[in-house]
N, C-alpha and C positions, 0 to 999 in steps of 0.2 A: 430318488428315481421318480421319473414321471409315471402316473398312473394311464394305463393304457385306456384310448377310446377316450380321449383329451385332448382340447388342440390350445395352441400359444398365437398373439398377438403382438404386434409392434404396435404402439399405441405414439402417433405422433402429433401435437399440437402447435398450431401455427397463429402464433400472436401477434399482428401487426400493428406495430405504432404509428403515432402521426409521425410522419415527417418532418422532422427540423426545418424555421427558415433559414433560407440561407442565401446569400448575394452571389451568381456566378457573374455580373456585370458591376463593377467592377472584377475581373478573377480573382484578382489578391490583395488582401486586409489593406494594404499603403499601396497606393499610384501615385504618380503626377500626373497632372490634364492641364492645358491650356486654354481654358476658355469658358464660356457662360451658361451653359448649358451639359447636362452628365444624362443620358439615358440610364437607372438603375435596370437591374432584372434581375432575376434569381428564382428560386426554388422552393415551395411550401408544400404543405398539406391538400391535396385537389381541396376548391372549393372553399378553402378559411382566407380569410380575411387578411393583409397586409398593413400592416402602419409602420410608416416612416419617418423617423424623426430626426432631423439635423442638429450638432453641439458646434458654431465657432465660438472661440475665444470663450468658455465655459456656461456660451450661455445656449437653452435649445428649443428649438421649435420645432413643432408637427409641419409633417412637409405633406403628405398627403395619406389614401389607402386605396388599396386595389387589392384586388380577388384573384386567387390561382384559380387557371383554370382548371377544367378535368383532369389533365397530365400533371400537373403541380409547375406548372410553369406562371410566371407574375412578370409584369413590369410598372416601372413610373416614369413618364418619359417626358423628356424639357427639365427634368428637376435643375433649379437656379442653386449656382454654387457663388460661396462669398468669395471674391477675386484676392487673389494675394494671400489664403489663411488656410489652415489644416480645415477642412471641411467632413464631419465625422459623423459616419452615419449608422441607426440602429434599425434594424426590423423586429417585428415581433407579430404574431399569427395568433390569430383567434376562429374558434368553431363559429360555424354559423347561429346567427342568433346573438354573439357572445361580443363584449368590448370590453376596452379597458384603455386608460390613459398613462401615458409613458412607461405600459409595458405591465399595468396591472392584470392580473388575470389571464397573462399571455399562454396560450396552449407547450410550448415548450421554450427552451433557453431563443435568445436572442440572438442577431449575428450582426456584428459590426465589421465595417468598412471604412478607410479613411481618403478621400481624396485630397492630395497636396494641390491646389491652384495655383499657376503662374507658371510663369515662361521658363523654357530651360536656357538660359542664356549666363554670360558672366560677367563679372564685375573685376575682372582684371586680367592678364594674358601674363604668364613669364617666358619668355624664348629663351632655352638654352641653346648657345649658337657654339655647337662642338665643331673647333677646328677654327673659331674666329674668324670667319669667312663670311660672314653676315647667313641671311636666310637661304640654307642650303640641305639637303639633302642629310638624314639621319639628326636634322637637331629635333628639339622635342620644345612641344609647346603644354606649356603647365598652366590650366586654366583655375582659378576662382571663381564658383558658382553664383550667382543668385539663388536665393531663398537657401541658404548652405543646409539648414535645417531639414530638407525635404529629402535629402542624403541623393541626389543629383548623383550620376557614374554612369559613364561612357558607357553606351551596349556592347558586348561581347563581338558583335558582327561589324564594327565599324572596322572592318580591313582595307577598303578601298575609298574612304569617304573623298570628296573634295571642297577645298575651300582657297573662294576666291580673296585677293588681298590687293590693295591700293598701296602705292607706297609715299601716298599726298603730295606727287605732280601730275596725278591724273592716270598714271601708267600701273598696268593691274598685270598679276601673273595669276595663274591657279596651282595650289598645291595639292599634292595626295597622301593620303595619310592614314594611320592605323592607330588601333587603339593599343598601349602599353602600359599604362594604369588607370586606376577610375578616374580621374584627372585632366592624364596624358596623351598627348597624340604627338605618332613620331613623324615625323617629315619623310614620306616613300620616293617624291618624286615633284620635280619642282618644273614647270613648263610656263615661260612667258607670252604675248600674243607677237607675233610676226611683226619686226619693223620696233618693239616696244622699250624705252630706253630706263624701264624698269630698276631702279636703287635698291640693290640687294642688302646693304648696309644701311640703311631709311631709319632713322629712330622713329618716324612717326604712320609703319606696314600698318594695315587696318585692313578689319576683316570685313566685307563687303557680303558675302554672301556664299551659304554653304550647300550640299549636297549628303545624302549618307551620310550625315555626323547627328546622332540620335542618342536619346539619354534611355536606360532600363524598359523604360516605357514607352519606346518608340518614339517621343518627344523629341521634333527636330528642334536643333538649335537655332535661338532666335536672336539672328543679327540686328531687330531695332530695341531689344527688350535691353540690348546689352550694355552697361554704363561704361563698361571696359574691353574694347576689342582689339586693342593698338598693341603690336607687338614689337619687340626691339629695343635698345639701350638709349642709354640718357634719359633724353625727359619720355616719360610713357605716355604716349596719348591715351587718354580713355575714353574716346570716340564721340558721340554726338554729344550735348549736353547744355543745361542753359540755370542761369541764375545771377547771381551779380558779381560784380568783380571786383578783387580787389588787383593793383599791379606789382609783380614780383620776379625778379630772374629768377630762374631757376637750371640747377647744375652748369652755371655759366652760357645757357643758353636763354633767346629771349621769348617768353611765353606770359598770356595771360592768365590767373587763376584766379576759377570762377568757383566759387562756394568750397574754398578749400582742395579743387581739384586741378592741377597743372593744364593745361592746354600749350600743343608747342605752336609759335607761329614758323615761318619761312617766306623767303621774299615776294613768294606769289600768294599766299594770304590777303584775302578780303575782305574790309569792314563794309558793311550795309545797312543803311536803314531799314525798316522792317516794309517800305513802302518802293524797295530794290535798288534804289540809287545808292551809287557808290561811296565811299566817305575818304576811305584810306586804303591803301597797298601797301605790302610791306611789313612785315614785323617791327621796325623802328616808327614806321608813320601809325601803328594800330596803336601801339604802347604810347606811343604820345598825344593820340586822339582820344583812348579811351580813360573815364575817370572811374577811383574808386566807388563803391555802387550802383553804378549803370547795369542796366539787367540787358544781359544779351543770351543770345542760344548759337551753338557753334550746330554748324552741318558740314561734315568734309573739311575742307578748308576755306570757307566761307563762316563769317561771322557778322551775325545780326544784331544792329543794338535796337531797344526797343522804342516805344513811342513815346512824346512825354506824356505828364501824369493826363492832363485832359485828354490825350488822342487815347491814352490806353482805359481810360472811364467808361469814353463811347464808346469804343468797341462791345465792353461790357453790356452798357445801354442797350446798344443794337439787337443784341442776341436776347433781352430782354422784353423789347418793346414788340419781339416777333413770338411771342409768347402765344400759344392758339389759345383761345377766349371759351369760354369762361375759365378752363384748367389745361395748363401746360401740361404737356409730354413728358416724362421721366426720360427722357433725351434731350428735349430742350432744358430740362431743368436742370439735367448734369452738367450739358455743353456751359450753359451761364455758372452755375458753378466753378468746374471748373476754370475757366475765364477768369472768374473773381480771385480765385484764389491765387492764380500764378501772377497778376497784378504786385506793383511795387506797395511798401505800405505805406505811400506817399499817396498813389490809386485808391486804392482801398478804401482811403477817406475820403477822397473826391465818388469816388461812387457807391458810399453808402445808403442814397436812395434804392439804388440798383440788386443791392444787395436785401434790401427790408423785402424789395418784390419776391429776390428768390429763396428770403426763407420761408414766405405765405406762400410760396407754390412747394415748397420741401413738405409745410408742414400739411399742405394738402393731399400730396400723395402719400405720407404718412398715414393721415385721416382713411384717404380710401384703401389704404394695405387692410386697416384693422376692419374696415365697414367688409373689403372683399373676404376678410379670414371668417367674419362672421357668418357670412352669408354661406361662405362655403361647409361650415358647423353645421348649419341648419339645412342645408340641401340635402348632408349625406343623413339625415335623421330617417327612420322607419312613418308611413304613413300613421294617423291616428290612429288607423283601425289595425294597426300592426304591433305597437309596443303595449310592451310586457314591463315587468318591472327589472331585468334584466337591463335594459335601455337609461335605467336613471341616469350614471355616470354620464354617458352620451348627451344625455339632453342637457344635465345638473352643469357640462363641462360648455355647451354652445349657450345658456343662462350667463354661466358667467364669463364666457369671452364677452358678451352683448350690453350685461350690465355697464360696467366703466366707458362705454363711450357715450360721446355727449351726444345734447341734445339733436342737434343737425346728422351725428353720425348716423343718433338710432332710425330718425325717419330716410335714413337712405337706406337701410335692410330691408329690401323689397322681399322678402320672402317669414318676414317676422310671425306673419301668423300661422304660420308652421309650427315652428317653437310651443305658440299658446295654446296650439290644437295637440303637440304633442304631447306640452306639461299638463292640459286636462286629463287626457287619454292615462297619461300615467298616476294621475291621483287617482283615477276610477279604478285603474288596475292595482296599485299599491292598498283602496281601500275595501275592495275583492277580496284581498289575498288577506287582508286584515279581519274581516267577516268570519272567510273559513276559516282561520286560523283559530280566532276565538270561539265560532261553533267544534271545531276539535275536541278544543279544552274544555268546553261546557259539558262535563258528564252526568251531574247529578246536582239536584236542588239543596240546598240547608232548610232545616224545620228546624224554627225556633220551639224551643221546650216541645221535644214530640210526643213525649209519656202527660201533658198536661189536659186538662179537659178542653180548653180553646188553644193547640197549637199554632205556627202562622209557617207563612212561606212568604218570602219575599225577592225582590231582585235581586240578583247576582252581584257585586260589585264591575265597575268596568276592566276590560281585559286591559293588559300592560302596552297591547300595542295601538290601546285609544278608541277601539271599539264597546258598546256599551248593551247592555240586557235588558230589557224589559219585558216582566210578566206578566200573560194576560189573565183575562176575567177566567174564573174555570168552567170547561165543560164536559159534556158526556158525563154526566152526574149520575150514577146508578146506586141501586140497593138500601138508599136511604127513608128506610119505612117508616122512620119514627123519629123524625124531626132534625137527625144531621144532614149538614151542609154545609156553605162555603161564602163567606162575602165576597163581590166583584173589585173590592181595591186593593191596591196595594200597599202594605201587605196582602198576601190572602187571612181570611181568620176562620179556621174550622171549626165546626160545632158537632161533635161527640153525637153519633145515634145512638138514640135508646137503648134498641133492639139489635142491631145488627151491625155485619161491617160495610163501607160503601167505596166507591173508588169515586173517582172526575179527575180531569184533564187539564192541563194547564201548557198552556205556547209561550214561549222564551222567543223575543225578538232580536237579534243580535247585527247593531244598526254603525254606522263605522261612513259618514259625510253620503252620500247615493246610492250607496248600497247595503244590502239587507239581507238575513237570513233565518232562520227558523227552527228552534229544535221542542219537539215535542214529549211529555213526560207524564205517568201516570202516578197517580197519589192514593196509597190505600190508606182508610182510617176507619183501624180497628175499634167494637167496643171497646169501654174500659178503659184502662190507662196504659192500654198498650202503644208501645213506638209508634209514631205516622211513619211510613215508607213513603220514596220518592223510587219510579221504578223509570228507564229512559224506555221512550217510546219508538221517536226515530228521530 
């Protein structure tokens, strides 16, 4: 029973944590994206710190950090994704004041993100043609992915998409389509252009260009990403493509095949130089103009053979000798790259000067990746007059990006003596903190033999974390009526009064590379063969 003239309370306490980070940009753990550039964003703790760090192919880099604002809102924006690979991404939040490297010391768990890069496009078409009718209404088109790995599947809303198709005479229809497996799409509705004498039965239908046909990720399907868009029986065409040839029927029909992949021709078929004049017409004229190895590129029904080995050298030259002075472009540098490499390996040899240029410009812009990663180290550091010992990692971690590059690298970190001003600032602090630490510990002096008639005092040994003691002369010498005292070195050596008891003083210096500190201690000594005390002062 409650006692009367007593009252009750709800007692409620309200503990708030930090906030998990967390990615709302991308929204969900796996995407696909198309392209060179990902805006991250996402959600922290107001006011803690962000890092973000990139894993391709098992290996990882620090991509940058930014700060939540007041609402716990963060972004990283332009962040560079590697083309064509899982792109896998971590955050991790730190208080203010506070860092850590690849997630040391991080204020709460981590939150990963994976971007899949590359095109949603495919690498082969099947037409099931229900009712044998050729390209008709209700058949179903079974795509093969690219990047199969990135788990590619039709968006649920693709009910009305459209996609156009060539039947290689030039004559295009558009069809309508729906989505009926991750895969699939069914053929809703089939409509030709006015006057168009369209082959519905075409072994070599090709898909030209689409509308509403999107993958999970709203990722429209990309007609030039694709090695395989030709739809329909016999020989399958798998759309544009180039390498070299070797010649082969195929399924009783006459086609070239380039790097293992069939190509069909037909009577209106086009051989070209790569300089646009004509060579051959015809499927029987291509097949008997063209020889094993010739590097050509098909488009459409048009096919290009390439240049000889000297015309395809210059080319490379050209792109080479336009190089901007004194350091190429990482666009001009790729364009000549790539150049190089799609070259015959007949080329190749003919343009090995060409290529000696574009590995010293490869390895140039290498050079400055690692000079710009450093520089950006050293940018995000706290001023001199700001770091703590908190800061080492940070600094210990822009030291050693900086160390291993060479000599030309290092005088290109225009901000270098940052770093040196930060690593002083932090030896001053780490030998601060080492001072007081050791005046902590300094509680009390050792007397050697203290019941002796000449007792001693002497220095401390040094502290464990490098800092060191020294005692001074004694002062404030009182009560010595009859002949006790003290010598000034060290050790000290006492000398026993006659008469009486006396005290004096003695200063401990506690000294650790610029910095210094001080503790002070009283010494009684009794007549007789009484103990010496050491008493602390302050």
């Amino acid at each position: 029973m409650k006692a009367e003239n007593t009252s009750s309370w709800n007692i409620t306490v309200n503990v708030t944590l930090a906030a998990d980070v967390e990615f709302t940009n991308p929204a969900s753990e796996v995407v696909t994206f198309d392209g060179y550039n990902y805006d991250l964003s996402g959600e922290a703790q107001a006011n803690h710190s962000v890092k973000v760090y990139r894993t391709v192919d098992n290996s990882t880099q620090y991509i940058g950090t930014t700060v939540a604002d007041s609402n716990g809102n963060w972004t990283l924006k332009a962040v560079n994704l590697a083309q064509d690979k899982a792109n896998k991404f971590v955050a991790y939040q730190y208080a203010p004041g506070k860092d850590g490297v690849n997630g040391a010391g991080a204020e709460s768990a981590s939150s990963v993100v994976t971007i899949n890069e590359g095109a949603f496009a495919s690498t082969g078409i099947k037409l099931t043609d229900n009712g044998d009718n050729g390209l008709s209404v209700t058949d179903v088109l079974e795509f093969s992915f690219l990047n199969s790995n990135y788990g590619h599947k039709f968006n649920d809303n693709v009910k009305s998409g459209t996609i156009t198709v060539t039947d290689g005479q030039s004559q295009t229809a558009t069809l309508t389509v729906k989505k009926v497996g991750d895969n699939k799409l069914e053929v809703t509705k089939v409509e030709k252009d006015t006057n168009s004498t369209f082959n519905f039965k075409s072994s070599t239908i090709s898909i030209t260009s689409t509308s509403g046909v999107v993958n999970q990720d709203q990722l429209a399907y990309n007609v030039s990403a694709s090695t395989g868009k030709t739809l329909g029986s016999g020989i399958v065409n798998p759309g544009n493509g180039s390498g070299y040839v070797s010649l082969a029927p195929v399924a009783g029909n006459e086609a070239i095949v380039v790097d293992g992949i069939a190509y069909p021709l037909n009577s209106t078929t086009v051989l070209k130089d790569d300089l646009g004049a004509t060579i051959a017409v015809g499927a029987a004229s291509i097949v008997s103009t063209l020889k094993a190895g010739d590097q050509v590129s098909i488009n459409g029904n048009t096919i290009t053979r390439s240049a000889s080995v000297a015309q395809q050298a210059a080319k490379v030259a050209a792109l080479v000798s336009a190089f901007t002075s004194p350091n190429a472009t990482q666009a001009e540098v790729t364009a000549a790259r790539t150049a190089f490499n799609a070259l015959s390996p007949e080329a190749k040899v003919a343009a090995v000067a060409s290529e000696n240029t574009i590995k010293a410009e490869e390895a140039k812009l290498v050079s400055a990746g690692k000079v710009n990663n450093v520089i950006g180290l050293i940018a995000a550091l706290p001023a001199a007059a700001d770091v703590t010992v908190s800061h080492k990692a940070q600094i210990d971690a822009a030291r050693a990006a900086y160390a291993p590059l060479t000599a030309t690298e290092k005088a290109a970190v225009t901000n270098y003596t940052t770093l040196t001003a930060a690593e002083a600032a932090l030896t001053v602090a780490e030998d601060t903190k080492a001072v007081a630490d050791a005046k902590a510990a300094l509680t009390s002096l050792v007397v050697t033999t203290p019941n002796a008639a000449a007792p001693s005092i002497g220095s401390p040994s040094a502290h464990a974390n490098g800092a060191t003691y020294a005692i001074g002369a004694p002062t404030s010498l009182t009560g010595n009526a009859n002949g006790g005292g003290a010598t000034t070195a060290d050790p000290i050596v006492i000398t026993r009064d006659g008469s009486s008891q006396f005290t004096f003083e003695v200063t401990v210096t506690i000294t650790k590379g610029a910095a210094t500190g001080t503790k002070v201690f009283v010494v009684t000594v009794p007549t007789g063969t009484d103990a010496v005390t050491v008493a602390l002062k302050n």
